[in-house]
N, C-alpha and C positions, 0 to 999 in steps of 0.2 A: 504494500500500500504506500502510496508516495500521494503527494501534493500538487494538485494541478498547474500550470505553468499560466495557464490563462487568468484563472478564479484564484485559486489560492488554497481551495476547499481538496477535503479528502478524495481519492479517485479509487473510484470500483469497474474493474472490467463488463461487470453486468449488473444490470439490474437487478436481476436475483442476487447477487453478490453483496450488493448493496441495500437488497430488503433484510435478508439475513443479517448482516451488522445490526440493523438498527435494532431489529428484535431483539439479538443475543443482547445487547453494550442497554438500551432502553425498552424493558418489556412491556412498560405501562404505560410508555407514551403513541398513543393511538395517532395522534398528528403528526409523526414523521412520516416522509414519504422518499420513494426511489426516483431520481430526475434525470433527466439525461444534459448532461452541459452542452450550456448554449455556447459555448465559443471550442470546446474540441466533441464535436459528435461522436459519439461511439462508446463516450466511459458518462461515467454514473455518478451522482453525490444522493447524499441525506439531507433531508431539509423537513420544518414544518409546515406543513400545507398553511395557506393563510386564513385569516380569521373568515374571510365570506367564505370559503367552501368548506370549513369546520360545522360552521353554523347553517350550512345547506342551500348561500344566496347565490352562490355558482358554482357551476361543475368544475372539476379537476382542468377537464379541457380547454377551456376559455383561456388559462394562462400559456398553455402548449400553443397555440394555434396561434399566438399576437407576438410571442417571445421575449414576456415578459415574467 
């Protein structure tokens, strides 16, 4: 596991890679999610989903699809 060159953030070769972490290292926190980085496609970070799609005011996707 190394340090992204772009972000700065943790780097998971996959998704699953990176759901796994978050589970084993935080099992109670339900707001983390697997992302793919927006500046090198192909590897993965952890992150907490934000407060409107916690609370159900937007889908997951919204943030994928604008690149934000």
């Amino acid at each position: 596991m190394h340090s992204c060159p772009g972000c700065g953030k943790w780097v998971y070769l996959s998704r699953r890679a990176a759901r796994r972490v978050a589970k084993a290292v935080y099992p109670s926190d339900s707001t983390l999610a697997a992302y793919e980085c927006q500046d090198r496609p192909g590897v993965w970070h952890i992150g907490h989903l934000r407060p409107a799609v916690v609370h159900g005011h937007l889908p997951r996707g919204v943030y994928r699809e604008d690149g934000s």
